[in-house]
TIRO-923846 format. One line per 5 residues: number of its first residue (from 1); their letters; for each residue x negated, y, z of C-alpha. Coordinates in pm, 1 decimal. Layout:
<nodes>
NUM	A	X/Y/Z  ...
</nodes>
This chain:
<nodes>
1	XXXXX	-359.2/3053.1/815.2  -485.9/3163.2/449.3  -200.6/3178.3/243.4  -312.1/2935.2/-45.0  -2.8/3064.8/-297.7
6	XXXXX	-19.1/2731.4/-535.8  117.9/2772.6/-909.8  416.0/2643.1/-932.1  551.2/2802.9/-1264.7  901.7/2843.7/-1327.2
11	XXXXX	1005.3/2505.2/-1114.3  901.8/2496.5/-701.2  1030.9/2244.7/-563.7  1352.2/2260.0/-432.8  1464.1/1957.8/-229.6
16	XXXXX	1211.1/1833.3/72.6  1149.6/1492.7/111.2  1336.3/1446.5/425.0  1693.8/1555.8/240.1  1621.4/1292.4/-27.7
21	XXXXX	1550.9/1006.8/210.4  1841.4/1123.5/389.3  2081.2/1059.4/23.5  1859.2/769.9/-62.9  2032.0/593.8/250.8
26	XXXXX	2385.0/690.2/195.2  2381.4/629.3/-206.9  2266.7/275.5/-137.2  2237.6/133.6/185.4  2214.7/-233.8/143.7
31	XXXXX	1883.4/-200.7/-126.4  1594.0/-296.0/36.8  1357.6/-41.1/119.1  1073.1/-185.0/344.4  917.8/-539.1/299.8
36	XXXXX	623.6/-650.2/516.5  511.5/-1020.1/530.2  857.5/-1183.6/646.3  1060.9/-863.4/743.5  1221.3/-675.6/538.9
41	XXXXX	1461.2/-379.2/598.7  1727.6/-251.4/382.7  1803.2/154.4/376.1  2101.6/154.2/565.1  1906.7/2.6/854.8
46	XXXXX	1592.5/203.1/780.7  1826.2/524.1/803.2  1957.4/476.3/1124.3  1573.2/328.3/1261.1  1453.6/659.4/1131.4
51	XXXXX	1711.2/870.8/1327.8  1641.3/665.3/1642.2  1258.9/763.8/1610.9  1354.5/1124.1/1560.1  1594.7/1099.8/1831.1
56	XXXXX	1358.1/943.8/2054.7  1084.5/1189.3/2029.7  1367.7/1531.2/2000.4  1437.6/1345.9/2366.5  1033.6/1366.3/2500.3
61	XXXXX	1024.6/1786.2/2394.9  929.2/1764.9/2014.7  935.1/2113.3/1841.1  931.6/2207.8/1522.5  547.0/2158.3/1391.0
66	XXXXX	432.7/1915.4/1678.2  203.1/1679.1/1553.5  288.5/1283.7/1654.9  -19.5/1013.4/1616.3  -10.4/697.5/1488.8
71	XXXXX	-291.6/407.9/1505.5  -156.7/106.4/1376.5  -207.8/-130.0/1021.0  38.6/-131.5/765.9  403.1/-231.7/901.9
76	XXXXX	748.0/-195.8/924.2  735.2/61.1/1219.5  476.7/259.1/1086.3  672.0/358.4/785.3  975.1/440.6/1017.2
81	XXXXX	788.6/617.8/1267.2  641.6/839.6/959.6  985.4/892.8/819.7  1101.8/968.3/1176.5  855.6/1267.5/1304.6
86	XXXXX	943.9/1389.4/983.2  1357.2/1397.0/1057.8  1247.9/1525.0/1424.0  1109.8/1847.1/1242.4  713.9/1742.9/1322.9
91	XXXXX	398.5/1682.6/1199.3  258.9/1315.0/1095.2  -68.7/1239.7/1224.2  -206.4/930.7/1072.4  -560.4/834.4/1222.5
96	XXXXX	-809.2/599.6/1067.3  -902.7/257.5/1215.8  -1202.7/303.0/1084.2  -1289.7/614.3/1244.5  -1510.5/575.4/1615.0
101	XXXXX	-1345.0/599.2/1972.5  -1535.3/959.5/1983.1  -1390.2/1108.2/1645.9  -1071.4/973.7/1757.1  -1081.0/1141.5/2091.9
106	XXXXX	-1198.2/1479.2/1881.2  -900.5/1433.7/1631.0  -665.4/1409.2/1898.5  -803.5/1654.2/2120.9  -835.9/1898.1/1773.2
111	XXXXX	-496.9/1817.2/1692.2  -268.9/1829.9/2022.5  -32.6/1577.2/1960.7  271.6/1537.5/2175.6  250.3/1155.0/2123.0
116	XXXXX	120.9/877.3/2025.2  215.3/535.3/1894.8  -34.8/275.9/1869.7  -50.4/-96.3/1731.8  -235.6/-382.3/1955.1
121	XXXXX	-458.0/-415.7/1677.7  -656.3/-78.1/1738.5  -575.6/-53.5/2106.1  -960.9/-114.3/2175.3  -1056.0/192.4/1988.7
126	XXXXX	-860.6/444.9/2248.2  -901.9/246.7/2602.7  -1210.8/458.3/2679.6  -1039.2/808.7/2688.7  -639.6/809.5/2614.2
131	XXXXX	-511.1/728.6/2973.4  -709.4/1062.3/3043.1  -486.9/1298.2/2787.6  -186.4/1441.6/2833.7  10.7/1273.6/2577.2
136	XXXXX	340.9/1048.7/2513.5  153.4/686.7/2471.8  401.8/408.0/2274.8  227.0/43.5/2286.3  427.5/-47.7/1901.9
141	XXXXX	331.7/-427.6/1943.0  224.0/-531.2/2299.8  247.3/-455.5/2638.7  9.7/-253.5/2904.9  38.8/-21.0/3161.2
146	XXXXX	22.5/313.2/3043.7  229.9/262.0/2751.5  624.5/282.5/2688.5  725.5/1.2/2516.7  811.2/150.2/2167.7
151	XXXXX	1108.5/-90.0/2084.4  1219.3/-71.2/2418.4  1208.8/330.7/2400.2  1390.2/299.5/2008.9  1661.7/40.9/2097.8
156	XXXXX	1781.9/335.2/2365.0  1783.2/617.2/2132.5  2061.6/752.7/1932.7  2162.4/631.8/1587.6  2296.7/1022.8/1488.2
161	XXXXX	2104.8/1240.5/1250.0  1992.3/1517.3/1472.1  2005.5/1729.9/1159.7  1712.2/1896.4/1231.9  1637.6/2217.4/979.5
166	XXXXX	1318.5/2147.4/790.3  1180.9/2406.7/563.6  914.0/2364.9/234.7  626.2/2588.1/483.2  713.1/2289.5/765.4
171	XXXXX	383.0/2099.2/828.7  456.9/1727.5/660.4  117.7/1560.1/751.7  -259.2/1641.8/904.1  -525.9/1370.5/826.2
176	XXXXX	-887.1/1450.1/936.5  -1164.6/1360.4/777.8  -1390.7/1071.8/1008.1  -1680.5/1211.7/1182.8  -1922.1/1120.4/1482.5
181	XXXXX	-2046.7/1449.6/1505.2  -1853.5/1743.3/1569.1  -1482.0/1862.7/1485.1  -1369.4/1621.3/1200.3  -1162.3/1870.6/976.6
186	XXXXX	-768.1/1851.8/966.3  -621.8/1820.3/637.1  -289.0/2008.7/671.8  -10.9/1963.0/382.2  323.2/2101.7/385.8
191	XXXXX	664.2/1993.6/270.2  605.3/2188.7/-17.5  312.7/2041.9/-123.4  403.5/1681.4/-71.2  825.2/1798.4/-289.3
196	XXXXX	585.5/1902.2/-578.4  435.0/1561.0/-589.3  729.0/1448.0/-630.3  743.3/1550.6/-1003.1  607.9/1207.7/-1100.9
201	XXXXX	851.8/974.5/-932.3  1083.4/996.2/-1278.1  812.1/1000.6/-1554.8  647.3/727.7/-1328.0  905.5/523.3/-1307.9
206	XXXXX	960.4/522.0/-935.8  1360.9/615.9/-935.9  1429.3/261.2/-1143.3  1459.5/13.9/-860.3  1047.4/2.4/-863.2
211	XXXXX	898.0/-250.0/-616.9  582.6/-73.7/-508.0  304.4/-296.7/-320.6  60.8/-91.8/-95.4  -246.3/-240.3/44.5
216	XXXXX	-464.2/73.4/129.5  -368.1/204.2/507.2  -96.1/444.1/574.3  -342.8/685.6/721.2  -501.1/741.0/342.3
221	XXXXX	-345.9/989.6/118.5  -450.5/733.7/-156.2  -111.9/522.0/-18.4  106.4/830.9/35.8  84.9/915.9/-279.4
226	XXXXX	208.0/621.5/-390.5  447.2/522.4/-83.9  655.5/832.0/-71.0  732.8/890.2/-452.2  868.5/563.9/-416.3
231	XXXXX	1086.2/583.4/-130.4  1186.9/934.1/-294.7  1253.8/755.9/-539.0  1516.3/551.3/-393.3  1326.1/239.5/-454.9
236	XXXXX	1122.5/-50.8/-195.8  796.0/-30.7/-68.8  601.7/-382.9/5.5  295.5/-323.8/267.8  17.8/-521.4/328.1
241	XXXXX	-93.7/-502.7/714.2  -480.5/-626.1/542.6  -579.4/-638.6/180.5  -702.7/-961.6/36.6  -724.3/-1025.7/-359.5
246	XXXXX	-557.4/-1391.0/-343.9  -304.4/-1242.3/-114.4  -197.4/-967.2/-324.3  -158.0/-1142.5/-635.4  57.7/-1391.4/-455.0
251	XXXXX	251.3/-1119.1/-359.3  312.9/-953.0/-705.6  348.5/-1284.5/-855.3  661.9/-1409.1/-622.8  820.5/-1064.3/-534.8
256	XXXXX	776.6/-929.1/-900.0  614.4/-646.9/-817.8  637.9/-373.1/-1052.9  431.5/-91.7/-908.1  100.5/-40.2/-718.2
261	XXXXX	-209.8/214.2/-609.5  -519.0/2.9/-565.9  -886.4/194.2/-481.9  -1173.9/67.4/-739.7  -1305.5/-145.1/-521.5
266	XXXXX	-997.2/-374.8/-490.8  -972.4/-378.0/-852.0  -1310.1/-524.0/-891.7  -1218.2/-834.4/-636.2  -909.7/-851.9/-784.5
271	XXXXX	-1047.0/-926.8/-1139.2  -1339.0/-1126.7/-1034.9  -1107.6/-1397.9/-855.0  -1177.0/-1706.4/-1051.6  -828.3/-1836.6/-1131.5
276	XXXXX	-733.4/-1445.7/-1168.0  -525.8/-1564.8/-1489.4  -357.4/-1814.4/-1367.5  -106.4/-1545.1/-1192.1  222.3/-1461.7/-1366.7
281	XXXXX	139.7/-1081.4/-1314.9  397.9/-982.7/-1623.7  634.0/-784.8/-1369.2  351.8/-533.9/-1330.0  445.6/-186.4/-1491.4
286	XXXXX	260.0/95.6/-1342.6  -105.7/32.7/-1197.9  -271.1/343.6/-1052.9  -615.9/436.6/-935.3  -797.3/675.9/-700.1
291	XXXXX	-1000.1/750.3/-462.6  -1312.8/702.2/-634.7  -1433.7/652.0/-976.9  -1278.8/330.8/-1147.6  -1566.5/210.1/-1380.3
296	XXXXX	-1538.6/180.5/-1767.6  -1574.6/-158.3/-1769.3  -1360.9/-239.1/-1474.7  -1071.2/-28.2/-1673.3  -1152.3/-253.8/-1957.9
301	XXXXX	-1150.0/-560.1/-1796.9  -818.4/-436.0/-1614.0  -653.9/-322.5/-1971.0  -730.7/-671.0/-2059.0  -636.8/-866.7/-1851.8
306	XXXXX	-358.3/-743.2/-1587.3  -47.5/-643.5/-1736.6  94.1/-267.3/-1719.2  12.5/64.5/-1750.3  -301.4/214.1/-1556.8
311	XXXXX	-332.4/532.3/-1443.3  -638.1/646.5/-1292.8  -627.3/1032.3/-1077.3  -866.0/1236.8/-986.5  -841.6/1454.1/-675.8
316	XXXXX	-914.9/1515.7/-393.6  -721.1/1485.7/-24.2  -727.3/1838.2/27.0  -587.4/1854.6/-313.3  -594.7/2139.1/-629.1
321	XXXXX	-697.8/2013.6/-935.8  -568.5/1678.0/-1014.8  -642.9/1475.4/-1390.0  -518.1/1217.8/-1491.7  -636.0/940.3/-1721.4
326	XXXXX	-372.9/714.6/-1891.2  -666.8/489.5/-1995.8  -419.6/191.2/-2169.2  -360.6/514.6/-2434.1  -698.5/650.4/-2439.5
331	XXXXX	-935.3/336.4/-2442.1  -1217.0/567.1/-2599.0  -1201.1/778.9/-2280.1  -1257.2/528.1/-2023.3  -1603.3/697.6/-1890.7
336	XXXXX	-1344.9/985.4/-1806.2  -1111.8/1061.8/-1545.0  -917.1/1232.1/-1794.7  -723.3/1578.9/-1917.1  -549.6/1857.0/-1600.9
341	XXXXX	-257.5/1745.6/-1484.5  72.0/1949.7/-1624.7  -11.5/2270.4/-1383.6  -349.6/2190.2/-1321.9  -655.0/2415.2/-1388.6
346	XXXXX	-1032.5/2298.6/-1384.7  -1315.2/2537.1/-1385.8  -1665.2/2469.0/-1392.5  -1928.7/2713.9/-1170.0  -2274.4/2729.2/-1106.2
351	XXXXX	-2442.2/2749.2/-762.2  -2395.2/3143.5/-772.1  -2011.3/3068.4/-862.5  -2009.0/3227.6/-1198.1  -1833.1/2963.8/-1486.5
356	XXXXX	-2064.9/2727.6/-1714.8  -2073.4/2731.8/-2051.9  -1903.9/2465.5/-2245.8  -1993.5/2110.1/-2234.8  -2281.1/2202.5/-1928.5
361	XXXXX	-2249.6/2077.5/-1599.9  -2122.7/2259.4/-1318.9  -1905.2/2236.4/-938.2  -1505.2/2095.9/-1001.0  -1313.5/2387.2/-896.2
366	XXXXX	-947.4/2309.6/-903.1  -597.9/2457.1/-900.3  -264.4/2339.7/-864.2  87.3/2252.1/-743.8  -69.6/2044.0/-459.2
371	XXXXX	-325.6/2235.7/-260.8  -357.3/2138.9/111.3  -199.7/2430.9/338.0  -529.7/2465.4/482.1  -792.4/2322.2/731.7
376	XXXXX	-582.3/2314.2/1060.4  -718.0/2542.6/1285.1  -1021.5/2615.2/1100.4  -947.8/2946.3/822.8  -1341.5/2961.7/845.2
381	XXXXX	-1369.0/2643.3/686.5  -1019.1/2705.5/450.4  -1230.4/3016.4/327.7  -1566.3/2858.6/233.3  -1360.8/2544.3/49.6
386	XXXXX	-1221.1/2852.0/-187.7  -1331.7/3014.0/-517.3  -1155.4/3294.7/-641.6  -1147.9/3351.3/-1049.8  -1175.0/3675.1/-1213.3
391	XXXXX	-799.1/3725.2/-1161.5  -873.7/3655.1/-718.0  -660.7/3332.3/-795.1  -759.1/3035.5/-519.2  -908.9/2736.5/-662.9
396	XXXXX	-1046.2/2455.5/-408.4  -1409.7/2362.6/-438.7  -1443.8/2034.8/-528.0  -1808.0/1975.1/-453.0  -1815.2/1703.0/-742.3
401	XXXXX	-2033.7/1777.0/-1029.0  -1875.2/1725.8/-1376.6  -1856.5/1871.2/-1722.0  -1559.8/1862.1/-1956.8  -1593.8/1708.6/-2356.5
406	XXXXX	-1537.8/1845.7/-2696.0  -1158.3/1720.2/-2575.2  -1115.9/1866.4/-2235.3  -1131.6/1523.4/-2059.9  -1321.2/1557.5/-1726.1
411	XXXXX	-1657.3/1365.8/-1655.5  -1803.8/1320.9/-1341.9  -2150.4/1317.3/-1317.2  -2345.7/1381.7/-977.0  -2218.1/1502.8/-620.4
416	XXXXX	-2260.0/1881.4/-457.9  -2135.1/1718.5/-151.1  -2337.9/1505.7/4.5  -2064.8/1226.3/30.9  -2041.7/895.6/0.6
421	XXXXX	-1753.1/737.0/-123.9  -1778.9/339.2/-1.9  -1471.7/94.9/-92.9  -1223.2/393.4/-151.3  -1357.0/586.3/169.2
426	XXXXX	-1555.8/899.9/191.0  -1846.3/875.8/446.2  -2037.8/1195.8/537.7  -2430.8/1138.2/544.4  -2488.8/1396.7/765.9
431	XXXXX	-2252.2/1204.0/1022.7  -2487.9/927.3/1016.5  -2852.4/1126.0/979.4  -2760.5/1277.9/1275.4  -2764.1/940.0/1444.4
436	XXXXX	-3068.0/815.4/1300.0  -3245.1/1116.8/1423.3  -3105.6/1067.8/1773.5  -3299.2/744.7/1811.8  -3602.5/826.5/1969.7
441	XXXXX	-3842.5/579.4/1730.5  -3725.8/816.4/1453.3  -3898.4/1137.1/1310.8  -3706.8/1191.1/982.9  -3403.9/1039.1/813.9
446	XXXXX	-3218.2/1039.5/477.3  -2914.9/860.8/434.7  -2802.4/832.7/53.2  -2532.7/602.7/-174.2  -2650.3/314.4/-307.6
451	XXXXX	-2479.1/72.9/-565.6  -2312.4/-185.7/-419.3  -2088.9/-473.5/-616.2  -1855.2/-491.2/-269.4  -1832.3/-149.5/-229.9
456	XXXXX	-1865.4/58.8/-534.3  -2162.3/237.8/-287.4  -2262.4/217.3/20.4  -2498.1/449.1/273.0  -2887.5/326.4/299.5
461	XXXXX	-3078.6/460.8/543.3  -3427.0/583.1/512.1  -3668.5/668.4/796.9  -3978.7/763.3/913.8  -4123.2/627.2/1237.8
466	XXXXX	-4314.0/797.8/1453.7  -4680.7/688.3/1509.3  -4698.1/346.1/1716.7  -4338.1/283.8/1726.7  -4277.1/-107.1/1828.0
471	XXXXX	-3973.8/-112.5/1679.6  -3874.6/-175.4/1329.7  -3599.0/-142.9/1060.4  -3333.1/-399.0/1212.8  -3382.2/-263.5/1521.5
476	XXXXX	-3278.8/81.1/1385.4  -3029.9/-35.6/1136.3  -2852.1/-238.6/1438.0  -2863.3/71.8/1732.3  -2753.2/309.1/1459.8
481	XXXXX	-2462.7/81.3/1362.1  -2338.9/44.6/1724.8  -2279.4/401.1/1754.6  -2107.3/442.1/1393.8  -1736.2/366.8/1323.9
486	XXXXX	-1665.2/72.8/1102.2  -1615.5/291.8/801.2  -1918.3/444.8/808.2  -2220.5/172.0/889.4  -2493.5/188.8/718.1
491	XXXXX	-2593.7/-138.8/515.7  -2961.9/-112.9/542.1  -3222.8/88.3/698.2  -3578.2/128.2/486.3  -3898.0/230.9/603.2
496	XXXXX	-4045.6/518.3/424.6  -4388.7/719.4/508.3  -4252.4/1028.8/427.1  -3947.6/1164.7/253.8  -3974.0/1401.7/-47.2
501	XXXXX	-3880.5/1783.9/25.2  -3874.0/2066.0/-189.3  -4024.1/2414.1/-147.9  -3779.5/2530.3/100.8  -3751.8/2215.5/308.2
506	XXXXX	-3428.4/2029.9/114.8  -3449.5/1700.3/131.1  -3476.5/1547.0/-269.3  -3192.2/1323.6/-253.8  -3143.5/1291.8/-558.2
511	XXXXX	-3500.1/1148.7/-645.7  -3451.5/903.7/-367.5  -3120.4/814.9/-514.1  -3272.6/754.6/-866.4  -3414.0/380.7/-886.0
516	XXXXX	-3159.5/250.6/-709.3  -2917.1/404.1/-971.5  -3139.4/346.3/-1255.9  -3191.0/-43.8/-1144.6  -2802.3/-48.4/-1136.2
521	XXXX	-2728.0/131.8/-1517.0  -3031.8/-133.9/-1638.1  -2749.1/-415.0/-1531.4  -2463.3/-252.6/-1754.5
</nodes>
């Protein structure tokens, strides 16, 4: 493993998260500390639910740095079965529900985990391959051969701390990027890097009895973020299993909700329900955004409108460089994502890596408290994510495009990366180009981000046929979707003659990007 070395000045962090959850319990044990739908969960209970998870998997071999799945929504067990690998010593292992049945297989091939705990919900998604691993299988919610009941397995497990040591270099959590094709990369965080997030839980206001609601999955580091600073905090975290707009207001509305982390995309259906104002909202005191870029006049509308602070970050999973934008005090800056976090460091390089001059556009590189430990497994791919500064300091490549203002704020302009970030989730067009070309009607392909008013963007797919194919664009669009996870479907598929290449071959993405961009900037 590449030994990152984050900054982290004259204050590391001390404490790991597991001690403070650990005091949270005993300082307060009757506040409530989980709410989903009708259950709720106070910390005392939560405390001892936690040991019994750690307890239960101590009892199946768990050592220290094992990682532990979980497929599942939102829920009450979810958030005690990540609290509880954690007091066992291991390694969290969220997986996406969007992901496909063969990225899943790769992830948890890629990642050997001792076990894994799955909700009835996503069963579908592992039926083709998991009764052929060697792995603990827990059924959370139903009942099938194959599985151990999971409350079953918890009611029989010790209520004692098992006290297990856990260190800051202790993995905390690995999510993987989605994929079809391929490895999909392991994003591996440490205790140390998830303590020095925990700076903001004070100046945030998650230590003052905060009532955080979290819609976004579990398996997203845009909810972490925002779901352990709270519980860190001492405070109660309200999941939502599904997000709906009408939902979630009714939520913040009758359990006074006072904190939240919403992706740009839920903002916008948020704000465009009709009877939006009708909602007593005035409990809301913190707002925060990420994932994607949160759109000027969405942060207007939002400043408006919806009571609170908002916050918008910029970073990235793997994380770095992190700004932050407190646009309610900087209404001029709202085309930004704002100024380096306290620690932070953005640079600016060209494609041979040397720094751009002021004000021009160049690569995010960022450096920070909260850099990933590395890409698990992979130090070839740890290596080519890093730039090194005069100085041989690490920074993490980005692959954004942006340039910084006569202020320092950070704008985003186009993407190195050719990613597409669709309601909140990154999509990798190479993932689905791959399929395209795999149909046998198809010569070339070119999958780009289009605007969409659901999605923020969403992947378009353009093709050339080969000469007297029957078949057309539906019947493309729908064979390519069949083989792609949810996540990652494309919403179209265009006919083109040809596709525009420069000198060397490159696809001119960009260009084919363009009108579609240009008919969208026309509308604002």
């Amino acid at each position: 493993m590449i030994d990152i070395h984050p900054p982290f000045g004259d204050t590391p962090p001390t404490e790991t998260i597991v001690a403070r959850i650990r005091d949270n319990a005993a300082r307060h044990p009757e506040r409530l500390a989980l709410v989903c739908g009708d259950q709720r969960l106070g910390w005392g209970d939560f405390d001892a639910q936690i040991n019994r998870v750690a307890n239960l998997l101590l009892g199946i071999g768990l050592a220290k740095g094992d990682n532990v799945a979980i497929l599942s929504p939102n829920s009450i067990p979810y958030a005690t079965l990540f609290m509880g690998v954690l007091r066992a010593g291991g390694c969290v292992t969220p997986l996406s529900s969007m992901a496909s049945s063969e990225a899943l297989r790769k992830m948890l091939v890629d990642s050997g985990a001792k076990a894994i705990f799955v909700g009835e919900t996503y069963r579908d998604l592992l039926d083709g391959f998991l009764h052929d691993m060697d792995i603990h299988r827990y059924a959370i919610d139903f009942e099938a051969d194959g599985y151990a009941p999971y409350e079953a397995a918890l009611a029989a497990a010790d209520t004692t701390d098992p006290m297990v040591p856990v260190e800051m270099k202790d993995a905390f959590n690995l999510i993987y990027s989605s994929g079809t094709t391929g490895t999909p990369k392991g994003i591996l965080h440490n205790h140390e890097m998830r303590a020095a997030q925990m700076d903001r839980v004070s100046p945030n206001g998650y230590d003052a009895e905060a009532r955080t609601l979290l819609s976004t999955p579990l398996y997203s580091n845009t909810t972490i973020v925002s779901f352990v600073p709270t519980l860190f905090g001492g405070s109660t975290v309200y999941l939502m299993p599904k997000f709906d707009a009408r939902g979630y207001l009714e939520i913040v509305q009758r359990e006074r909700i006072t904190h939240t982390m919403l992706v740009p995309v839920q903002y916008k259906r948020i704000m465009d329900l009709p009877d939006f104002d009708t909602f007593d909202l005035s409990s809301m005191k913190m707002k925060f955004s990420t994932s994607a870029p949160l759109r000027a006049d969405v942060k207007r509308d939002v400043l408006a409108r919806f009571p609170g602070k908002l916050i918008e970050y910029y970073g990235l999973t793997e994380g770095g460089g992190v700004t932050v934008l407190v646009a309610d005090e900087h209404p001029d800056k709202l085309h930004t994502v704002g100024l380096p976090a306290p620690g932070n460091e953005i640079r600016l390089i060209d494609a041979a890596g040397s720094e751009v001059a002021p004000g021009e556009v160049g690569e995010i590189c960022g450096r920070g408290p909260t850099m990933m430990a590395g890409y698990f497994g992979r130090d070839d791919l740890t290596a080519d994510y890093i730039w090194r500064d005069p100085e041989g300091r690490v920074f993490f490549r980005s692959g954004d495009m942006g340039y910084l203002d006569p202020d320092g704020y950070l704008v985003l302009s186009d993407r190195k990366k050719d990613m597409i970030i669709s309601g909140g989730l990154n999509i990798y067009a190479n993932d689905l180009e791959l399929v395209l070309l795999d149909d046998p009607d198809v010569t070339d392909a070119a999958v780009i981000g289009v605007p969409s008013d659901a999605w923020g963007e969403t992947p378009l797919g353009l093709v050339v046929l080969r000469d007297g194919a029957a078949r057309g664009a539906p019947e493309i669009l729908d064979r390519a979707n069949g083989r792609l996870g949810k996540s990652q479907r494309l919403s179209a598929v265009e006919l083109r003659d040809s596709l525009p290449r420069s000198s060397i071959g490159k696809i001119l993405k960009k260009d084919l990007r363009e009108p579609y961009w240009a008919a969208e900037r026309e509308k604002t």
